[in-house]
BASE-280000 format. One record per residue: residue in three letters; x, y, z of N, C-alpha, C in turn. Coordinates in steps of 0.02 Angstrom, whole numbers, plus 50000, padded with zeros to 5 digits. Atoms other than C-alpha are relative to their C-alpha. Layout:
ALAXYZXYZXYZ;...
***
This chain:
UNK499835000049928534585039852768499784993450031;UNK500285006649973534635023452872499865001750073;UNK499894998649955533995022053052500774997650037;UNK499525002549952535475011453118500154994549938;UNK499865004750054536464999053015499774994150007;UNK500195008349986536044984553104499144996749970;UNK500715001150027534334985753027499954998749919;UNK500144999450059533594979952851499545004249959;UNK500484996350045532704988752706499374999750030;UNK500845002849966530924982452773499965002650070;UNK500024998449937531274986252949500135008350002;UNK499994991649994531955004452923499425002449966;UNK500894996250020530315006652791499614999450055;UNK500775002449948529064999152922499915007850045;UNK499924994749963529815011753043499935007449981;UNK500004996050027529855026952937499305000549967;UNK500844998850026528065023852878499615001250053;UNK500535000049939527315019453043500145009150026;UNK499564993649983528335039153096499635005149971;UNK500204993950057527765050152936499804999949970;UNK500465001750059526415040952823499415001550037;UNK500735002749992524555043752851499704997749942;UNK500305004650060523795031252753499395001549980;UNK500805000450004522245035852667499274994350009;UNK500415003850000520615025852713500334993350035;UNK499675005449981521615014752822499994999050086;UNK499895002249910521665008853028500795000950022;UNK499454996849961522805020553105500404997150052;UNK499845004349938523095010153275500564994149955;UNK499825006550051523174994453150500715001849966;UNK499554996650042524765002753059500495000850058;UNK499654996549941525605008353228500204993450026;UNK499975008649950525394988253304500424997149922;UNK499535006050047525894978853137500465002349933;UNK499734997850053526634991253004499555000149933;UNK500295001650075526074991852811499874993749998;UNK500305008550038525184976052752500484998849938;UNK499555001150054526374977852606500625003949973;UNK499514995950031527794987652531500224998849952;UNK500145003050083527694985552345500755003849993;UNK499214997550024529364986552251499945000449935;UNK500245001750068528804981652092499464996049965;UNK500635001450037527384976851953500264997249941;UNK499665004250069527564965751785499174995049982;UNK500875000650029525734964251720499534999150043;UNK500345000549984524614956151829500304997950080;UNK499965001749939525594954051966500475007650033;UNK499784996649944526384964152111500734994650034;UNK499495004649981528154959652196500235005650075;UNK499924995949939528334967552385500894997450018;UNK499274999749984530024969452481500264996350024;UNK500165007549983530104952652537499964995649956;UNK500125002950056529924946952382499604994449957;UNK500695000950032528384940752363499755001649954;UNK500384998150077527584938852199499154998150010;UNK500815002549988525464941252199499865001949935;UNK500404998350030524264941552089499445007250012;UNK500744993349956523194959552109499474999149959;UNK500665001750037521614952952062499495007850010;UNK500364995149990521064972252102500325006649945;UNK499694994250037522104983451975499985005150035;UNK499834996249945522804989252138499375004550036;UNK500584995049976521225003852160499615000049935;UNK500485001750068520104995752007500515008049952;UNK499844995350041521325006451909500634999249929;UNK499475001650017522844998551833499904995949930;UNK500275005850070521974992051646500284998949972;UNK499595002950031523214988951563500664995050026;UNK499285004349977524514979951683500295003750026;UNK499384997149988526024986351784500594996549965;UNK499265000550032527664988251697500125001649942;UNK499815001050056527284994951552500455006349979;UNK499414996850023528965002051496499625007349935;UNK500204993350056527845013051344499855006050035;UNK500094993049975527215024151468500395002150060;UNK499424998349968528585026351567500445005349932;UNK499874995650075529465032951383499715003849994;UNK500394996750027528255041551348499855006550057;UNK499924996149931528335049951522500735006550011;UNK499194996550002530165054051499500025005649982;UNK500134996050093529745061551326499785007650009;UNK500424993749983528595073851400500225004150051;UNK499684998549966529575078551529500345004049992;UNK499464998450008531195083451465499665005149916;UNK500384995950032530065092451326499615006050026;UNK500524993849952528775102951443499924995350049;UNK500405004849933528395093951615499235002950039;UNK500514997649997527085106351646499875008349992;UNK500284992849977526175122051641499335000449985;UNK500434999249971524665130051685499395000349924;UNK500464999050054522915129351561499665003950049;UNK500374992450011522225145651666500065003449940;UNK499934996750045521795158651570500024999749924;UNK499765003850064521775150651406500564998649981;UNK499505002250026523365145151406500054991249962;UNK500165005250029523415127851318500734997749994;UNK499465002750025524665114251256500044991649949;UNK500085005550061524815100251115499634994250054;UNK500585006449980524365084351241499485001950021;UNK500984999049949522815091651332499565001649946;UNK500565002350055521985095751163499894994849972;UNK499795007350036522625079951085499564994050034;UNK500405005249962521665071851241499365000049996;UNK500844998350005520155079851238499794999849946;UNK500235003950053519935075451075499954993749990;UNK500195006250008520225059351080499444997750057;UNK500475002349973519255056251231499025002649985;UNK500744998450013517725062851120499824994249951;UNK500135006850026517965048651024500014994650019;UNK500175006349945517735035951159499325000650023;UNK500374996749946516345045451230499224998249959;UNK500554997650033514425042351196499615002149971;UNK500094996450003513355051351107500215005449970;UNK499914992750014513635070751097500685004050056;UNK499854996149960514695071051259500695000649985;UNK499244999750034516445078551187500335007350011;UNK499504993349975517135093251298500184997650068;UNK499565000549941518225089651453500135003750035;UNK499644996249964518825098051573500194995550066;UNK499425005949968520405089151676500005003050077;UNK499964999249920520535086351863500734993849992;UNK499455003749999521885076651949499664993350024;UNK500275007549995520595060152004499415002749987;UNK500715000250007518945056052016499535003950049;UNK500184995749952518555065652196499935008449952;UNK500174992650024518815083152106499694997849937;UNK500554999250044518075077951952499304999350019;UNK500574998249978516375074552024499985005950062;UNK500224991949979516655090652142500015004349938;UNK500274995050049516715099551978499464998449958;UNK500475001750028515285091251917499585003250034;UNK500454996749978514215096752049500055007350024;UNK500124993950008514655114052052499985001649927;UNK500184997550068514535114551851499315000749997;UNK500725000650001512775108851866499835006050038;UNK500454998049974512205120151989500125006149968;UNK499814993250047513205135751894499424999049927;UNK500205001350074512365127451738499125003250025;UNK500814999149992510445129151819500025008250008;UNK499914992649964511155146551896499785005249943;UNK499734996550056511565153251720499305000249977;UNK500685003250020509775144951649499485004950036;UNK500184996749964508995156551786499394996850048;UNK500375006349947508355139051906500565002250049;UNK499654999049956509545145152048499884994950050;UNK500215006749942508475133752163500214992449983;UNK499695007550010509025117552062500544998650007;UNK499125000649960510585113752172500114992050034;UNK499865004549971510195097652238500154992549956;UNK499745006050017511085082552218499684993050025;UNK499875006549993510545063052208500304995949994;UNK499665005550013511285047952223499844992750029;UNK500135008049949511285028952285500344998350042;UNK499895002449949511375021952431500524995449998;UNK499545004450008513045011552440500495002149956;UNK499364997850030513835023352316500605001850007;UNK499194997049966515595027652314500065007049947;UNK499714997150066515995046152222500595004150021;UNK499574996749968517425050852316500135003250059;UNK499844999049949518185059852450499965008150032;UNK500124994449986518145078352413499425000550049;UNK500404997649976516955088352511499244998549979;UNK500815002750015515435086952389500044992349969;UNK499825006250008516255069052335499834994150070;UNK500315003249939516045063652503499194998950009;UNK500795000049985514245070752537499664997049938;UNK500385005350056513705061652371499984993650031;UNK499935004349987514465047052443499444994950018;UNK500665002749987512955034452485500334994350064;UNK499565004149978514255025752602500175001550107;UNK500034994849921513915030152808500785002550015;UNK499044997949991515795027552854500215005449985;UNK499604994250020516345040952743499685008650033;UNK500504995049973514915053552821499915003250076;UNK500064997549936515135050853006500915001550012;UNK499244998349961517265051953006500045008950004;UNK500114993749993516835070652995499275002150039;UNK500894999149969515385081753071499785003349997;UNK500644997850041514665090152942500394997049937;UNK499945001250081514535085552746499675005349971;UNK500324992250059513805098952612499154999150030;UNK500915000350015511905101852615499984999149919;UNK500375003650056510725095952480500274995649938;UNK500095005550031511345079652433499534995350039;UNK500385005449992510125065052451499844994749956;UNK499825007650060510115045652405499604998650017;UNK500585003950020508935033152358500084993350016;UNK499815004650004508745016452357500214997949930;UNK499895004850058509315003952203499244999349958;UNK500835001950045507285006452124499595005849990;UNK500464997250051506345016052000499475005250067;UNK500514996449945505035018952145500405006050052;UNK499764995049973506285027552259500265005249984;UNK499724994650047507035040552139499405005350002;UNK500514997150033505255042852088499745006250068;UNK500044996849929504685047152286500315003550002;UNK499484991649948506165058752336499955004649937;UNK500134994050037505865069852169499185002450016;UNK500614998449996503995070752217500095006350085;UNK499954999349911504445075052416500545006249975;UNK499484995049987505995087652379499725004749934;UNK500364994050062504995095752183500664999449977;UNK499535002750051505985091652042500325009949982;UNK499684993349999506255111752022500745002750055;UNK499474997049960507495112452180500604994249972;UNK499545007549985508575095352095500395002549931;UNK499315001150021510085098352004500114995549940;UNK499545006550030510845080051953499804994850041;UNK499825007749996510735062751981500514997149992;UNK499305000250035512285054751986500124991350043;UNK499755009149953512785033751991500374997549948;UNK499555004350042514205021651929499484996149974;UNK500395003750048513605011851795499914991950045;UNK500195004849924514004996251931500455004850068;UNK499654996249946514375002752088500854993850025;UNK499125004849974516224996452147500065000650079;UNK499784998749935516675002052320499724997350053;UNK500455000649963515064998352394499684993049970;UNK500075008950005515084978652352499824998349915;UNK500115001950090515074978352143499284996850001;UNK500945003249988513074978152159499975004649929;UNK500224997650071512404979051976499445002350007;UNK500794996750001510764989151949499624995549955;UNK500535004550032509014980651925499925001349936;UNK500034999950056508594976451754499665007449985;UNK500424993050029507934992451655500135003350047;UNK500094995149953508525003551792500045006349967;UNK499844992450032509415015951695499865005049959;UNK500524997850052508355017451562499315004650041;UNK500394996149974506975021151670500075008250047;UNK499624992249940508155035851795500325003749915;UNK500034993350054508485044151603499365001249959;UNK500644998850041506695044451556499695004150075;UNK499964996049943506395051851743500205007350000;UNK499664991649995507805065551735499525002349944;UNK500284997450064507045070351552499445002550020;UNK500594998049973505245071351628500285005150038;UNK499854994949967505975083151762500405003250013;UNK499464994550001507265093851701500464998550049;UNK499075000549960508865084751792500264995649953;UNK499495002450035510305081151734500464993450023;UNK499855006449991511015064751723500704998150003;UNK499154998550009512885061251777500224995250012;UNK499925007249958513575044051765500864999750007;UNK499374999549989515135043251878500384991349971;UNK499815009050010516325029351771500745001850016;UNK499634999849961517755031851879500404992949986;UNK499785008650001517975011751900499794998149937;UNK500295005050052516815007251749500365003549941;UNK499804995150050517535020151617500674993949967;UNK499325002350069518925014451456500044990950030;UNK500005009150006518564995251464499884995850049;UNK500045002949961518344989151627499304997850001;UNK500565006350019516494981951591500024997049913;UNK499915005050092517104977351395499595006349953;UNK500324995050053516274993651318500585006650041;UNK499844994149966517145011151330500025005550037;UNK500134994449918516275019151471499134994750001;UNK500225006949977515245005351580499315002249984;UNK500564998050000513675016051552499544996849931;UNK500355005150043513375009651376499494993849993;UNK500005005349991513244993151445499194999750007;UNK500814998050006511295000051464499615004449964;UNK500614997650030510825006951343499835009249974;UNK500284992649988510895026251394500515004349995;UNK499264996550024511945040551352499705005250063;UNK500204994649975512075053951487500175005250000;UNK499824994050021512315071151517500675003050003;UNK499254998149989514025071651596500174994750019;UNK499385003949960515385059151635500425002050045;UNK499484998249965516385059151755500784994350030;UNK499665003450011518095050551747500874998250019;UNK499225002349985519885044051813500194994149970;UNK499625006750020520795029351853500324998449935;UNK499935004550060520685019151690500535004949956;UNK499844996750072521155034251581500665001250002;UNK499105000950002523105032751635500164992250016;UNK499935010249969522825012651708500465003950049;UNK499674996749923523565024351876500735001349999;UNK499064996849994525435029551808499935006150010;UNK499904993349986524935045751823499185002850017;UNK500744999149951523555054751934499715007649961;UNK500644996350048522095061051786499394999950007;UNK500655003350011520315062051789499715009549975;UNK500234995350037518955073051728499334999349995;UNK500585000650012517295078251690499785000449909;UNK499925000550075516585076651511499335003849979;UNK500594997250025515025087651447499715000249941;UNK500425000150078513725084951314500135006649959;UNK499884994350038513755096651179499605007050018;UNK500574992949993512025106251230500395002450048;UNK499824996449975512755108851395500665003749987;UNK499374996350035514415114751344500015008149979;UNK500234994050038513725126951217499485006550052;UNK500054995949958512455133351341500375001750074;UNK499504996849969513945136651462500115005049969;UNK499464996250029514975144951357499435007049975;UNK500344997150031513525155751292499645004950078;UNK500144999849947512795161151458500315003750058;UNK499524999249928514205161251577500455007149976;UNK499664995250008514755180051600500705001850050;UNK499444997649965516565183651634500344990749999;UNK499825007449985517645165951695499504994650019;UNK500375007049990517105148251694500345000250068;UNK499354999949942517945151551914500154994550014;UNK499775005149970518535134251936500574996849977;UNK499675004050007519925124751921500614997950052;UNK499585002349979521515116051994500485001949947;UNK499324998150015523395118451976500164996749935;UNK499865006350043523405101351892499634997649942;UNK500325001750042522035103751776500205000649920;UNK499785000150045522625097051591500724999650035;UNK499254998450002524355093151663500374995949952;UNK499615002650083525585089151507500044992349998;UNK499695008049989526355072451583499474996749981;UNK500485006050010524925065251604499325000849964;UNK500564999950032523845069351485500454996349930;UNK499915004950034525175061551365500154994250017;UNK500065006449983525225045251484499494996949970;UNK500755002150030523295045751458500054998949928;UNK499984999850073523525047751264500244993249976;UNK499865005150019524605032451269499644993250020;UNK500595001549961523595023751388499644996349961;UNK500725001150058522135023951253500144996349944;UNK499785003150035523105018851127500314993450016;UNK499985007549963523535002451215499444995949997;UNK500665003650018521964999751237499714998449948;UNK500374999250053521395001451067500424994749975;UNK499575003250060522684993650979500364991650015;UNK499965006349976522904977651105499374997850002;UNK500615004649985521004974051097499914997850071;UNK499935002349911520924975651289499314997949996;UNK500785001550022518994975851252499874995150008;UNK500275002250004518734961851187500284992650061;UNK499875004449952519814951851301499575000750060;UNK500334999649944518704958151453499444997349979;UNK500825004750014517204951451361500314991649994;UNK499765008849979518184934551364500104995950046;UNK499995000249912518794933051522499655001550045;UNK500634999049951517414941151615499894995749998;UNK500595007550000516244926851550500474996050026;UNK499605001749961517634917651617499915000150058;UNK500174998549924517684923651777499424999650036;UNK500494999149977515984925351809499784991549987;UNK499825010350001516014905351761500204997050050;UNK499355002649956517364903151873499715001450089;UNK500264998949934516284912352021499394994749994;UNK500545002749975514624901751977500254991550032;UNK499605006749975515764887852000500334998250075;UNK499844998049939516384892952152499484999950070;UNK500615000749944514644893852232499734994049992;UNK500415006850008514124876652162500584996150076;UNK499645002749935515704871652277500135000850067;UNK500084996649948515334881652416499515002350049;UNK500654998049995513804881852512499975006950051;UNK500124992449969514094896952612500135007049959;UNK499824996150041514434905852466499345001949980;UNK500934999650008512464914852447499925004349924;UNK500024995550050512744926452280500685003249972;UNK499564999750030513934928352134499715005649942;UNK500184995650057513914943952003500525001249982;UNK499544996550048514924952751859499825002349956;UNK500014998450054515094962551730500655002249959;UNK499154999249997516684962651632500404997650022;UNK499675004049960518024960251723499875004450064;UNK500264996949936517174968651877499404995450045;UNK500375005850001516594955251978499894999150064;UNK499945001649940515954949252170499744994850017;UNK500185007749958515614932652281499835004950070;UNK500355001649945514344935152412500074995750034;UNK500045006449935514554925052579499445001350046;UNK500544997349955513194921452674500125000250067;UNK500064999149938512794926852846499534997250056;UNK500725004049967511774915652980499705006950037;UNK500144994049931511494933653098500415005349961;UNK499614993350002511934950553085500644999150069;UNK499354998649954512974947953244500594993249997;UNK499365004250030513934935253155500865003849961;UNK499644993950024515604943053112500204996049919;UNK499744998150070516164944252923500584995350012;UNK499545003250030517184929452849500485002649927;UNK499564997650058517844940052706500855002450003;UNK499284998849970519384948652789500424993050012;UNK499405005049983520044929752843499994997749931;UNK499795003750062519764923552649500515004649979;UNK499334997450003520754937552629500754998550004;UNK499255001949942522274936252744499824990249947;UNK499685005850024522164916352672500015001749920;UNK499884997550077522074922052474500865001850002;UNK499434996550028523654932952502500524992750032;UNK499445003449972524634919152609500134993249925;UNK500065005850053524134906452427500245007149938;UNK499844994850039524754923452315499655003649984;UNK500514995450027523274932352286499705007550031;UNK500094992049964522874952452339499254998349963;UNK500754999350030520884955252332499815004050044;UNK500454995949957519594962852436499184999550027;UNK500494999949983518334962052570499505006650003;UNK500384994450011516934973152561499304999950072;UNK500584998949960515824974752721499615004050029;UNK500404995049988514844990452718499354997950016;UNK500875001350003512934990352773500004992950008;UNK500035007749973513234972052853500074995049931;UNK499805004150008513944964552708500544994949996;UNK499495003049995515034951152672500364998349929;UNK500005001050045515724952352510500715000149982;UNK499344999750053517394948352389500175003249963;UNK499974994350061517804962152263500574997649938;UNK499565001150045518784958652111500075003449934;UNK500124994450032519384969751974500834999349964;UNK499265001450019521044960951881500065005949917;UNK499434997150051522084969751757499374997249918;UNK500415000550059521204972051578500254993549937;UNK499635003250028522544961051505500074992750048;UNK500195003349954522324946751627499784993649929;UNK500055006050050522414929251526499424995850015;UNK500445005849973521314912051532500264997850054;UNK499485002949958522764904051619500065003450067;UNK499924996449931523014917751746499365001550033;UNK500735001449970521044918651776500064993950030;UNK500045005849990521094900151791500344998550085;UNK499534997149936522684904051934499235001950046;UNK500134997449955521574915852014499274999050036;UNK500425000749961519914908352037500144991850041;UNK499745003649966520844892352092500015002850075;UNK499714996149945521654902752220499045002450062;UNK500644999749944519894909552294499794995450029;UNK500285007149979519164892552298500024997650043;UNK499645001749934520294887752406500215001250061;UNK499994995449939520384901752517499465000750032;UNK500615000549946518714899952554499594992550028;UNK500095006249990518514882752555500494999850092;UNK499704997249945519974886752704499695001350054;UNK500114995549962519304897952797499194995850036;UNK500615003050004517674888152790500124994350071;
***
């Protein structure tokens, strides 16, 4: 349907979005005054091509999710395949079907450890809401009823659900409503504060602990040396369970197969999206060690009561399947351990040329540029490096929660020297700009 002929493609979308889209996590007003910031038409690895026909670089794998590239024709096939075969049906009740075992097996062979039972959500929001009602069913069963409460960090991101939200460590997401769940509570980024709020709340009423291996959302801030080691020698001392959400860090995006490795520590549950389709199709999931598993299943009288419509859905559990096998068999791995160091080169380089540039980190290809600030009531230069990045081809992201000012970056797993080379050019210059 067109509004009027005299109008183009772009102009009847603008209008038809501004009408009947609410954009998630987005400035409503802002949308109503200038339209979409973009209208993507198409993808072809590392770049993006809007309706206008603009070609960028998404130095963000769109929502840190896209690891393998857009365009890849295999899982599109492979989409078809499953389709025109079974497109879906339900795993209540024990019903089952060839890809969702096929997945959950393989994703036990990616996985840590002991942790090698699944159970499928449609992102990362309901997989950590079924994390923290497994846990507290899990203490229920155990006969700790009182261990219900949830930790987390300050600046975390674990989604949007209800108890995804109240995990959240993120104010924004806490005051657009006006209430969140009871008994979650965050910490700071240190050993000492974990230690305090289990002393102050009694490690008997606590549940889980639960943090990205680096946090993403909330400015790609890496944890102090030995952190993690020390928060699983903690839980262990006081009977909680340890849940590291790898949402963003999970299937290659820090160069190991779930970002948690990257220290050392195996925990008790994962919890997991994005990566595990690179975002052709909307999967995620929680993953459980063997003890707990077994004492579920052993325990729990009558139904495990939870799930979604979409949990184990066919399509995309054989997207995911192919997905993995991409990964595996292109060495996405080891390219992120190449290019990271790369990148993270390419940012210290960036601050040698930049003196307002105050702090550069990464891990992988998960990476941020700190700008400094003379005042808090100085406003945030990140949004205009922005806006100048995309006008030089480049899509990225400012990050200014809790007064900062930060760059986010999070390219495609497949992401070259050459096209690194492109894209920290491109910053350089955008902030050299803006500067």
């Amino acid at each position: 349907m067109s509004i009027t002929h005299g109008k183009n493609l772009k102009e009847e979308l603008v209008e038809l979005d501004k009408k009947h889209f609410i954009h998630p996590t987005s400035n409503m007003k802002q949308l109503q005054e200038d339209g979409p910031t973009f209208i993507f038409t198409e993808g072809d690895g590392i770049y993006l091509k809007d309706v206008e026909g603009r070609k960028l670089i998404d130095s963000l794998s769109s929502l840190w999710n896209v690891n393998i590239g857009h365009g890849r024709k295999e899982l599109a096939e492979v989409a078809k395949k499953q389709m025109e075969k079974l497109a879906f049906t339900s795993t209540f009740n024990n019903w089952s079907h060839e890809p969702v075992i096929r997945l959950a097996a393989e994703i036990a062979k990616w996985t840590p450890g002991d942790l090698n039972a699944t159970f499928f959500t449609s992102g990362g929001s309901e997989a950590n809401d079924t994390a923290f009602k497994t846990v507290r069913h899990y203490w229920k069963i155990k006969g700790l009823p009182e261990k219900k409460k949830i930790i987390s960090r300050k600046l975390s991101y674990h989604g949007v659900a209800m108890g995804a939200t109240s995990a959240t460590g993120i104010e924004q997401f806490h005051t657009f409503t006006t209430s969140i769940a009871p008994d979650f509570h965050y910490v700071d980024s240190s050993v000492e504060s974990l230690k305090e709020l289990i002393a102050k709340e009694g490690a008997d009423t606590i549940a889980a602990y639960i943090s990205e291996p680096v946090q993403g959302s909330g400015g790609v801030n890496l944890p102090p040396q030995g952190y993690f080691q020390a928060v699983r020698e903690i839980c262990d001392e006081n009977n909680i369970l340890f849940i590291a959400d790898e949402v963003i860090c999970g299937f290659g995006r820090l160069g190991t197969n779930f970002g948690i490795e990257r220290f050392g520590v195996i925990p008790d549950i994962i919890t997991m999206a994005k990566g595990i389709t690179s975002g052709y199709a909307p999967l995620g999931g929680m993953i459980l060690s063997e003890r707990l598993h077994n004492d579920i299943i052993e325990k729990t009288e009558g139904n495990f009561w939870h799930g979604y419509t979409y949990s184990g859905h066919p399509t995309a559990a054989a997207v995911a399947l192919k997905n993995l096998e991409i990964i595996k068999n292109e060495n996405l791995m080891d390219n992120v351990n190449i290019v990271g160091k790369q990148m993270l080169e390419g940012f210290e380089w960036i601050k040698e040329q930049n003196d307002n540039v105050d702090n550069v980190r990464g891990m992988g290809l998960l990476g941020a540029i700190s700008l400094e600030k003379a005042s808090k009531s100085v406003e945030p230069i990140g949004p205009k490096i922005v806006a100048k990045a995309l006008e030089k081809g480049l899509i990225c992201r400012s990050v200014i929660y809790d007064g900062q000012d930060t760059l986010a970056f999070a390219p495609p797993l497949i992401i070259t020297k050459n096209q690194m080379d492109d894209m920290i050019t491109i910053i350089n210059e955008s902030i050299k700009a803006v500067k």
